[in-house]
SEROSE-130023 format. One record per residue: residue number from 1; y, z, x of N, C-alpha, C in turn. Coordinates in Angstrom, 1 decimal, padded with zeros to 4 digits, always signed. Layout:
# residues N
 doti     nY     nZ     nX    caY    caZ    caX     cY     cZ     cX
  NUM      Y      Z      X      Y      Z      X      Y      Z      X
...
***
This chain:
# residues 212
 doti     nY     nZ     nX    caY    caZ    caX     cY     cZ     cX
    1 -001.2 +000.0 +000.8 +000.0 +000.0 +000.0 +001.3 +000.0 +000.9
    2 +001.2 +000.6 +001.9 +002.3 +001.2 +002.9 +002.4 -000.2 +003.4
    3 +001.3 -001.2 +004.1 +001.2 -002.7 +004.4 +002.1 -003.7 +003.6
    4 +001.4 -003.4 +002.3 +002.1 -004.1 +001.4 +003.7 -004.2 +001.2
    5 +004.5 -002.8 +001.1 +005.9 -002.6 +000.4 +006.7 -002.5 +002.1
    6 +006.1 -003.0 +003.1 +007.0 -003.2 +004.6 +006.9 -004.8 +004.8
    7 +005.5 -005.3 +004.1 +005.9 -006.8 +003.9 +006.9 -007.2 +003.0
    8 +007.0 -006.7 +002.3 +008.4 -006.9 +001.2 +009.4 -007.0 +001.4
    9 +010.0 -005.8 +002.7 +010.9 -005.7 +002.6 +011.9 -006.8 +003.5
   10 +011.2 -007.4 +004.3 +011.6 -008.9 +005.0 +012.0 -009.8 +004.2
   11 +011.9 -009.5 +002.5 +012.4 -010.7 +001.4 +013.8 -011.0 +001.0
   12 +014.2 -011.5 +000.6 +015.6 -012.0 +000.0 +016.0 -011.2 -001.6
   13 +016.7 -010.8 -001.9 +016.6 -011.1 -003.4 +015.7 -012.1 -004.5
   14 +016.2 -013.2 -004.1 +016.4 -014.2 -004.4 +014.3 -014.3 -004.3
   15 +013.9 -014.2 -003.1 +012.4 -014.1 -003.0 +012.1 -013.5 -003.6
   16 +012.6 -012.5 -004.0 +011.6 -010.6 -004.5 +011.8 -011.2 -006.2
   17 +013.0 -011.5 -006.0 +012.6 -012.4 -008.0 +011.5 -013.2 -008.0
   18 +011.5 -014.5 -007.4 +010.8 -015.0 -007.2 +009.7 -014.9 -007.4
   19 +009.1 -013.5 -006.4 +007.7 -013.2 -006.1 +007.3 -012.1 -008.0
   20 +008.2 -011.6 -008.2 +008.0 -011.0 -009.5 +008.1 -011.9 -010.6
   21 +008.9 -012.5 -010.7 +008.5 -013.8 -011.7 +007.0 -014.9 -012.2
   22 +006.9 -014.5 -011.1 +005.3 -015.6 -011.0 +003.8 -014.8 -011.2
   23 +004.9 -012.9 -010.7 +003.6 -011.9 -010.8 +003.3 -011.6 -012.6
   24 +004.2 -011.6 -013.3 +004.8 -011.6 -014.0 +004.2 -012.3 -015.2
   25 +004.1 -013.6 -014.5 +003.7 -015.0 -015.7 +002.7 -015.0 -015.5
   26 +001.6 -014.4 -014.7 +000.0 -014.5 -014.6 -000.3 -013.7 -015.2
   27 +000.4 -012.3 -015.5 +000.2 -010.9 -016.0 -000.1 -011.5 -017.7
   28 +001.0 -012.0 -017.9 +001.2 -012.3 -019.2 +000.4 -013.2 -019.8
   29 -000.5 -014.3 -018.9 -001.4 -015.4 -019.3 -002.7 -014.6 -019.2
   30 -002.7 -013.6 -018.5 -003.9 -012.6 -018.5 -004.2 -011.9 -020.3
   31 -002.8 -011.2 -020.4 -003.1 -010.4 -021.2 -002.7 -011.7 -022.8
   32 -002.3 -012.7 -022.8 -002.6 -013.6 -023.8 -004.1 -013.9 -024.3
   33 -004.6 -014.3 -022.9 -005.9 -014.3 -023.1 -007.1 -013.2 -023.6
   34 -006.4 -011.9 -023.5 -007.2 -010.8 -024.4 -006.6 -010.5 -025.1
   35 -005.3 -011.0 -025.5 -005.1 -011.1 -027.5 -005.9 -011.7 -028.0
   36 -006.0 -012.9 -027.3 -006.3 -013.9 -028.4 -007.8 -013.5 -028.8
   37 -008.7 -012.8 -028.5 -009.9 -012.3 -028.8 -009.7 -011.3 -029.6
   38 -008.6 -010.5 -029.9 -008.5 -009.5 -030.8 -008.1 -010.0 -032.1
   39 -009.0 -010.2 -032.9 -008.8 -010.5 -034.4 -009.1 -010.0 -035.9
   40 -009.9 -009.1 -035.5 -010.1 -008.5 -036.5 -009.0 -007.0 -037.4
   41 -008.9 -007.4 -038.3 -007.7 -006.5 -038.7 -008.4 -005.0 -039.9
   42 -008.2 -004.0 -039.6 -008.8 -002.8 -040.6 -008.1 -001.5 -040.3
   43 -008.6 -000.8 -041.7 -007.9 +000.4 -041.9 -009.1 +001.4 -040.8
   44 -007.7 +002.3 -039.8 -008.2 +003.2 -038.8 -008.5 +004.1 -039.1
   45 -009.6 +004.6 -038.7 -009.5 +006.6 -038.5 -009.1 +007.0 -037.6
   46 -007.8 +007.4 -037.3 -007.1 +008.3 -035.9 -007.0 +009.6 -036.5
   47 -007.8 +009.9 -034.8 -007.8 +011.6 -034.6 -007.0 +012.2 -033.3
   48 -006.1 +012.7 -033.7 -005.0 +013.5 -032.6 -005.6 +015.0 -032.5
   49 -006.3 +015.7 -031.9 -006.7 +016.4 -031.4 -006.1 +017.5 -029.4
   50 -007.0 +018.2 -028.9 -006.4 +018.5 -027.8 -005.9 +019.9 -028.4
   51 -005.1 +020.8 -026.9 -004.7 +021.8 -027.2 -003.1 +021.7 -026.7
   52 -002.9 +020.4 -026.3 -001.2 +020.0 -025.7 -000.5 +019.8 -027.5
   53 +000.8 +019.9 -027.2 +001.9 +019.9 -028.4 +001.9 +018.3 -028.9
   54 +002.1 +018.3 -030.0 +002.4 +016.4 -030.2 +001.6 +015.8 -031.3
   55 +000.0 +016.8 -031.6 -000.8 +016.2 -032.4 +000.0 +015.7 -033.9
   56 +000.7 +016.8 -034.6 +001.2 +016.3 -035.7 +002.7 +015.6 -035.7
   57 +002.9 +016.1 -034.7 +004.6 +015.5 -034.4 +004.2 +013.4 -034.2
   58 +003.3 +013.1 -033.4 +002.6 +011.7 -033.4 +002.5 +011.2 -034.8
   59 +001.6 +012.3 -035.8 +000.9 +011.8 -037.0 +002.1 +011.2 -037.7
   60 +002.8 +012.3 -038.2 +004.2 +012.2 -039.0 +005.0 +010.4 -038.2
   61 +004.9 +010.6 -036.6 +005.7 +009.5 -036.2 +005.1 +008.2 -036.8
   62 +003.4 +007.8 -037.2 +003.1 +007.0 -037.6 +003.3 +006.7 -039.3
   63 +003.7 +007.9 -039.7 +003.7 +007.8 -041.3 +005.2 +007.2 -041.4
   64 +006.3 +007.9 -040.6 +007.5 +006.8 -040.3 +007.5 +005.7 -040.3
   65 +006.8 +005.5 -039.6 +006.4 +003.8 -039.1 +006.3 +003.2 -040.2
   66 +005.2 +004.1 -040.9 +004.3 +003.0 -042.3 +005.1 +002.9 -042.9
   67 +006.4 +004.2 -043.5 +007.4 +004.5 -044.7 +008.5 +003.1 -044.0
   68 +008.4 +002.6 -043.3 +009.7 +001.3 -042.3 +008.9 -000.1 -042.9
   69 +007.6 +000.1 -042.9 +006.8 -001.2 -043.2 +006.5 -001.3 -044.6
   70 +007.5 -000.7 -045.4 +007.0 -000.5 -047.2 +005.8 +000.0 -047.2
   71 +005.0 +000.9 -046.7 +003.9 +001.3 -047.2 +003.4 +002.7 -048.2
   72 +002.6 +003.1 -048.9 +002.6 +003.9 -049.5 +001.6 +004.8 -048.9
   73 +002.6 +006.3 -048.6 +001.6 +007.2 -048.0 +000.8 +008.3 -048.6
   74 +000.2 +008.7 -047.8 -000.2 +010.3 -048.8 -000.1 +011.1 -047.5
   75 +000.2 +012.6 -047.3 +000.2 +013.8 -046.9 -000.4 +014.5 -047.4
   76 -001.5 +015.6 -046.8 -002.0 +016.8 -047.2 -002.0 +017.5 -046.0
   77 -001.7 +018.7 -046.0 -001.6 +019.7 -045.0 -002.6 +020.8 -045.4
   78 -002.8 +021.0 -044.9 -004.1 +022.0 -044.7 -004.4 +023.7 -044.5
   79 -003.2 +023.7 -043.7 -002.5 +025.0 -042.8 -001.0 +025.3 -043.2
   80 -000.1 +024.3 -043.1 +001.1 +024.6 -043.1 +002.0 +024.3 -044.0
   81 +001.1 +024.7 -045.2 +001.6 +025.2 -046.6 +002.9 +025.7 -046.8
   82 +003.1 +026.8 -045.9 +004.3 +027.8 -046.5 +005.8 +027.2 -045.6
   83 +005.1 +026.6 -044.4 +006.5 +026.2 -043.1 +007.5 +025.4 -044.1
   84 +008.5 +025.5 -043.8 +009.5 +024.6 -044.1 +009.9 +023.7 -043.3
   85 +008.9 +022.8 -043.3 +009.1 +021.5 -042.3 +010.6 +020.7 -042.4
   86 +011.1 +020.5 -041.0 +012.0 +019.5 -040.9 +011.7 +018.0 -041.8
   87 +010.1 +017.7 -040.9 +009.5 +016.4 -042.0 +009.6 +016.7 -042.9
   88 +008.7 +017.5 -043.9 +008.8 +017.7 -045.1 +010.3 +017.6 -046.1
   89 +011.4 +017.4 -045.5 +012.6 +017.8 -046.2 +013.0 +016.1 -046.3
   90 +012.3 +015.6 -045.3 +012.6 +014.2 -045.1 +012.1 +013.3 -045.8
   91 +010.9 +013.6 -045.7 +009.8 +012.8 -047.0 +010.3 +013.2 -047.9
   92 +010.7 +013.9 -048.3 +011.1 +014.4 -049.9 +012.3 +013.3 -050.6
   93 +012.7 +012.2 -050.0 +014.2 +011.3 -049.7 +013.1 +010.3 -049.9
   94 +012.1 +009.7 -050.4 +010.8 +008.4 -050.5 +009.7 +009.3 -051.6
   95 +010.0 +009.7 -052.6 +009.2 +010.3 -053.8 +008.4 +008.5 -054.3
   96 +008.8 +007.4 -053.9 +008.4 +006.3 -054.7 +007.2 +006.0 -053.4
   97 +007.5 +006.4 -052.1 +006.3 +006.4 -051.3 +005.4 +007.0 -051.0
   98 +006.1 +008.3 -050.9 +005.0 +009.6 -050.4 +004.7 +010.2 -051.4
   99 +003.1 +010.6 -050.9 +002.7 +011.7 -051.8 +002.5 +012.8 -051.2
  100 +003.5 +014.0 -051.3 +002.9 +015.1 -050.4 +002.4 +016.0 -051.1
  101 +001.2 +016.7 -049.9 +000.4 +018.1 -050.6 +000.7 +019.0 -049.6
  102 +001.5 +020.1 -049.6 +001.6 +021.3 -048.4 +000.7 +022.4 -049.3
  103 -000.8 +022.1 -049.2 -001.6 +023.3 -049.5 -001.9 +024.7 -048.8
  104 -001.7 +024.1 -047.6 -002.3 +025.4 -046.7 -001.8 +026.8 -046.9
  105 -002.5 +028.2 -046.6 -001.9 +029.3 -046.7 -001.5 +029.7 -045.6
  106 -001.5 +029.0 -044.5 -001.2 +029.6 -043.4 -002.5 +029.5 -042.4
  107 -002.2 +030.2 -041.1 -003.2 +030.0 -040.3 -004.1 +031.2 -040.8
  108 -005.4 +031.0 -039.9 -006.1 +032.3 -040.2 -006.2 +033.5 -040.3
  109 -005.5 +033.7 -038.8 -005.2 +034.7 -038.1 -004.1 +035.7 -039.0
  110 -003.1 +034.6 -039.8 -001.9 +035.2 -040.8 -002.5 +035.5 -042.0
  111 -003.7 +035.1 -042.5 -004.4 +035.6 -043.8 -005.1 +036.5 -043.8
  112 -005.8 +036.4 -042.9 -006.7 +037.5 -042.6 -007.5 +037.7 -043.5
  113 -007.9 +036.8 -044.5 -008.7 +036.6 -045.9 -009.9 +034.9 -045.6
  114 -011.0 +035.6 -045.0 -011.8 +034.2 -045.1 -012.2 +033.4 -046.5
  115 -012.6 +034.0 -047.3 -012.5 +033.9 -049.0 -011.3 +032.6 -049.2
  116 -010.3 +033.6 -048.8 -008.7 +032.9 -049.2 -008.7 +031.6 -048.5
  117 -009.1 +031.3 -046.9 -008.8 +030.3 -046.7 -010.1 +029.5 -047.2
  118 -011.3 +029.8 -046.9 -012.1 +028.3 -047.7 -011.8 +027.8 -049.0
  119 -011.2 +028.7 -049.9 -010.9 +027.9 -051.3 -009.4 +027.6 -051.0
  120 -009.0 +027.9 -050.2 -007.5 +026.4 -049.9 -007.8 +025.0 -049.6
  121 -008.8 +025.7 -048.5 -009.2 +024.4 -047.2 -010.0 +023.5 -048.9
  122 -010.8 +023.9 -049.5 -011.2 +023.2 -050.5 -010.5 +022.5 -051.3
  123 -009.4 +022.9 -051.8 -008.6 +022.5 -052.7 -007.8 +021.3 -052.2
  124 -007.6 +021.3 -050.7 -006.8 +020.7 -050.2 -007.2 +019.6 -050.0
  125 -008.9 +019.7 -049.7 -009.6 +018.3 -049.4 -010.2 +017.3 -050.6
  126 -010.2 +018.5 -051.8 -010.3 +017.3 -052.8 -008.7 +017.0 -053.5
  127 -007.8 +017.3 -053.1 -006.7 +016.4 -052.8 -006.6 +015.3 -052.2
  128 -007.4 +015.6 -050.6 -007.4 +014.7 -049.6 -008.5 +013.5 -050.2
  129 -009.1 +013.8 -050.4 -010.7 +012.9 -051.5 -009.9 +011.8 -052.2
  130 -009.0 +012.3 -052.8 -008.7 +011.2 -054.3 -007.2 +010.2 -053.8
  131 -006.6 +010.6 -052.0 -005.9 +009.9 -052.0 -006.7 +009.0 -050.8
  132 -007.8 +009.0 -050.3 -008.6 +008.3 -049.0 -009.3 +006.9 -050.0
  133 -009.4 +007.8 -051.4 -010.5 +007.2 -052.4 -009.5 +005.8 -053.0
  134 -008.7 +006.0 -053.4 -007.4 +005.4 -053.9 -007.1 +004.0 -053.5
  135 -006.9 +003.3 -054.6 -006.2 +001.9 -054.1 -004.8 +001.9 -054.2
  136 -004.0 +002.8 -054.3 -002.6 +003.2 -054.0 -002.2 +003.0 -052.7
  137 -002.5 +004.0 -052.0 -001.8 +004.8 -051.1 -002.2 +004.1 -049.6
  138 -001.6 +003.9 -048.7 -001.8 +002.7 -047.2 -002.3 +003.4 -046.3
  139 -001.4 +004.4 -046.3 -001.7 +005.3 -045.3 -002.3 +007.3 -045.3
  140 -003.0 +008.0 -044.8 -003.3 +009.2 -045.4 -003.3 +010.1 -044.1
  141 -002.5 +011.1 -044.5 -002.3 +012.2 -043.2 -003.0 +012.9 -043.8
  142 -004.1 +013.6 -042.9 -005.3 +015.1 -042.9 -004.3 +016.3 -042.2
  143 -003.3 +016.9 -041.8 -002.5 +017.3 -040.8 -003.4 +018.3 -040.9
  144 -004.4 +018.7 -039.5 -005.0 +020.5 -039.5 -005.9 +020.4 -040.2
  145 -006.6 +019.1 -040.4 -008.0 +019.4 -040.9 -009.0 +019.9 -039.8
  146 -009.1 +019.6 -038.6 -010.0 +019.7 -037.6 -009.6 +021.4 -037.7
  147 -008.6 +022.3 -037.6 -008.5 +023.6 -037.7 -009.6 +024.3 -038.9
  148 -009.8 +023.8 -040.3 -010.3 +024.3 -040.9 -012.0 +024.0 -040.5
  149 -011.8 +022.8 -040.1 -013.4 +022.3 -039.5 -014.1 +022.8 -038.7
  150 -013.1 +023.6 -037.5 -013.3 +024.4 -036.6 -013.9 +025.6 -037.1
  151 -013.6 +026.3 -038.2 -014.0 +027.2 -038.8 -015.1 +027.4 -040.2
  152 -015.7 +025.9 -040.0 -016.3 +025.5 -040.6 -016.7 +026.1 -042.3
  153 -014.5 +025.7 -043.1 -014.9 +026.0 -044.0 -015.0 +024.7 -044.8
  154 -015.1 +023.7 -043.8 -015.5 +022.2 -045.1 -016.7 +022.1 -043.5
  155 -018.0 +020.8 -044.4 -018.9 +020.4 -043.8 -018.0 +018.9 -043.3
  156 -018.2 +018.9 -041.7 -017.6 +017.4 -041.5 -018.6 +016.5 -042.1
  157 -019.5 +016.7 -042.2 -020.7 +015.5 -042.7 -020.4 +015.2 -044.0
  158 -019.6 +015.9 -044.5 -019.1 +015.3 -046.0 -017.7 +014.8 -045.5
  159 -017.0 +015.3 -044.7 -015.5 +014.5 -044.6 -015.9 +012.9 -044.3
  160 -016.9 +012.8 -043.2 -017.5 +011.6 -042.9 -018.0 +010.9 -043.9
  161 -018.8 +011.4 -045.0 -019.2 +010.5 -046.1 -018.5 +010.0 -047.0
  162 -017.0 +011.0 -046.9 -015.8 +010.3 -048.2 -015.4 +009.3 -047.1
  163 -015.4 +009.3 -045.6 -013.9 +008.5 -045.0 -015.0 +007.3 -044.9
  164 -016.2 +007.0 -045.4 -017.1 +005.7 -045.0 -016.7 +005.4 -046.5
  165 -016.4 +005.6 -047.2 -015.8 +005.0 -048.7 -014.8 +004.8 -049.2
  166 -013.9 +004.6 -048.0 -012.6 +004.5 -047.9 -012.3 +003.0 -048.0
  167 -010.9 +002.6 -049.0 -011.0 +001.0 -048.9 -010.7 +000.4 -047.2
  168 -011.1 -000.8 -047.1 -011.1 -001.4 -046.0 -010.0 -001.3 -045.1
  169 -009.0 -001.2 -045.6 -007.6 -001.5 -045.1 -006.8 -000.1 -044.9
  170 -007.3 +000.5 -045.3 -006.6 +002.2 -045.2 -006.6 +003.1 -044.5
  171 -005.5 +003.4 -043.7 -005.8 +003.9 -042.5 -006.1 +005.6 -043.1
  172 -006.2 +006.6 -041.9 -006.3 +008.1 -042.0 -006.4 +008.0 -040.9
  173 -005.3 +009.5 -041.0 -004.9 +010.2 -040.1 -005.4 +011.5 -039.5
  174 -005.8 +012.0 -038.7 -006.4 +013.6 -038.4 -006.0 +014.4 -037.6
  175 -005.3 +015.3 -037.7 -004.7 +016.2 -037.2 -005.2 +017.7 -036.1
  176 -005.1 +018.1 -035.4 -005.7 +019.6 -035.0 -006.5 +019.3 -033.9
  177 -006.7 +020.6 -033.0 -006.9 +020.9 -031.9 -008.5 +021.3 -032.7
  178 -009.6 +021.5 -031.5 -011.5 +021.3 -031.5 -011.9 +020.4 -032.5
  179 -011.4 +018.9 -032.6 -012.1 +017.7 -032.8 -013.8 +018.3 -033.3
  180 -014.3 +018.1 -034.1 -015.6 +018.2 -034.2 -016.2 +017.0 -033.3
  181 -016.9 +017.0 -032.8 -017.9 +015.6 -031.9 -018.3 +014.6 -033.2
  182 -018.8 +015.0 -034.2 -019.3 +014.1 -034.9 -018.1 +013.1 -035.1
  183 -016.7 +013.8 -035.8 -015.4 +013.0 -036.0 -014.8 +012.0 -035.0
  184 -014.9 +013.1 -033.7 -015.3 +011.7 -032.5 -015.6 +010.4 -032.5
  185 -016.8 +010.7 -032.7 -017.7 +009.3 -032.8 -017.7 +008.7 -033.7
  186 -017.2 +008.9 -034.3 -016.6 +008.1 -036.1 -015.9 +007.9 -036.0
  187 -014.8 +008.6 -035.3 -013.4 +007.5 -035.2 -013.3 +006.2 -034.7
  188 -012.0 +005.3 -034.9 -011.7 +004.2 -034.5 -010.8 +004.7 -033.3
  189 -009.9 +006.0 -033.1 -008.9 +006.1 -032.3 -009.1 +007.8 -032.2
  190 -009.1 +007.9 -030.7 -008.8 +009.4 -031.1 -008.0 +009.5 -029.4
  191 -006.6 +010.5 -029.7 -006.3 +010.7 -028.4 -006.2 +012.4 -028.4
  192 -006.5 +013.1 -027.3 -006.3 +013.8 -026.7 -005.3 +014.6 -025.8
  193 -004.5 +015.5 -026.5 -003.2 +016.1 -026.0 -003.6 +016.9 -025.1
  194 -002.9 +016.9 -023.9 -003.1 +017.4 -023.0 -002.1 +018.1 -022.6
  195 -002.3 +020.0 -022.0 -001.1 +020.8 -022.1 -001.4 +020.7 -020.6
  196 -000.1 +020.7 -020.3 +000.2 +020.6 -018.9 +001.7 +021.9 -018.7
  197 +002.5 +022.1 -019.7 +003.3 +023.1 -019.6 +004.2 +023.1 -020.8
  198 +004.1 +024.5 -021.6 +004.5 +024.1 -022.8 +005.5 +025.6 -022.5
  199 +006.7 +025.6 -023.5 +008.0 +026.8 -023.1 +007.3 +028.0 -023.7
  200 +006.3 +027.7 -025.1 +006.1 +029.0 -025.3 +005.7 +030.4 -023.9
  201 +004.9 +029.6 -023.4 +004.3 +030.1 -022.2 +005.0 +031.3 -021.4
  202 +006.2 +031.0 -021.6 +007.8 +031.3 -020.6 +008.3 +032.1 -022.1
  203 +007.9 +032.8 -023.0 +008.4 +033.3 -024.0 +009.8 +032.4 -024.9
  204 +009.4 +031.1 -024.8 +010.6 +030.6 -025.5 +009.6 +030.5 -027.4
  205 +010.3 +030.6 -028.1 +009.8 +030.9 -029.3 +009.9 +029.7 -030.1
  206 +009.1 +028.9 -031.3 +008.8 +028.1 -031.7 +010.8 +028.1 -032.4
  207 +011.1 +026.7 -032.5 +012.6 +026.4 -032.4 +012.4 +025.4 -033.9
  208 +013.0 +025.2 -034.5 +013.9 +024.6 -035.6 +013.8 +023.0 -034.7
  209 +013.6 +021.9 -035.2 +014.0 +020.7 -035.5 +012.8 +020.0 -033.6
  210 +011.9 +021.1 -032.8 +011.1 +020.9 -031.9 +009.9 +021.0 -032.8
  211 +009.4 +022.4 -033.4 +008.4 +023.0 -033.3 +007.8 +022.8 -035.0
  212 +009.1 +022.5 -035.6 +008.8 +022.3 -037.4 +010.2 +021.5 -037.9
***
């Protein structure tokens, strides 16, 4: 590498465009060439998972996207029922697009009622059921479903049996940190947040218009 960028430096402007221009145009006949094999078009299952910040803050960013592209969304929340989301105040401005459900009671740890949370986590996913099921709705956010799945108060092998009966074109969304493995492998997309350094850490406290 060190070979390389001392050969360089003997160049002109004038060359160094040059030599980037042509690197440039091969890059781009490269990667034309594996577009053009990508053709097939379908509704995703993305899973944002990991223990780094971003999983739902991404989700929401793609339901943006959809609500920019005329699409009709659905929301269900699973956990963060009671928050007074920044998003949530924002969605609320597209009632002709979104459908939101903020079911959740909270985390577990804040209920301290197992009882209480599996008949939310229930309630929430046959919410989640009738808009995956739906010929309405484009797009479907799970926000914090993998939390309740963590805790195994829904069976993923049923989440998996509604999301294989999903129409063709419909995407879903999944939210939450311990991914089940099965959901994994079912997915079409799953990325993994990675904490590398987050302020709570350093006692800074969850903030207004960062954190919700």
């Amino acid at each position: 590498m060190a070979e390389k960028s001392a050969a360089l430096t003997g160049l002109t402007e004038a060359e160094l465009d040059a030599r980037h221009a042509d690197k440039m145009k091969k890059k781009k006949a490269a990667r034309d060439k594996i577009l053009a094999t990508k053709t097939e078009v379908k509704g995703l299952v993305i899973v944002h998972t990991g223990k780094g910040k971003g999983k739902s803050t991404a989700a929401f960013g793609l339901v943006f996207r959809a609500l920019g592209n005329g699409m009709k969304v659905g929301v269900v929340q699973f956990v963060k029922g009671k928050w007074e989301t920044g998003e949530r105040k924002i969605l609320e401005h597209f009632p002709d697009q979104v459908s939101m459900s903020a079911m959740g009671d909270g985390f577990t740890w804040e209920t301290q009622d197992r009882q209480r949370d599996i008949a939310a986590a229930k309630a929430a996913w046959e919410r989640a059921t009738a808009l995956i099921l739906d010929e309405e709705h484009d797009l479907v956010l799970l926000d914090e479903l993998n939390i309740v799945l963590r805790y195994d108060y829904l069976d993923v092998a049923d989440i998996i049996a509604v999301l294989k009966q999903k129409p063709a074109m419909k995407h879903v969304v999944i939210t939450g940190r311990n991914a089940k493995d099965e959901l994994i492998d079912f997915a079409d997309l799953v990325t993994e947040m990675e904490a590398i350094k987050h302020p709570f850490r350093s006692g800074v406290k969850a903030q207004r218009g960062i954190e919700f």
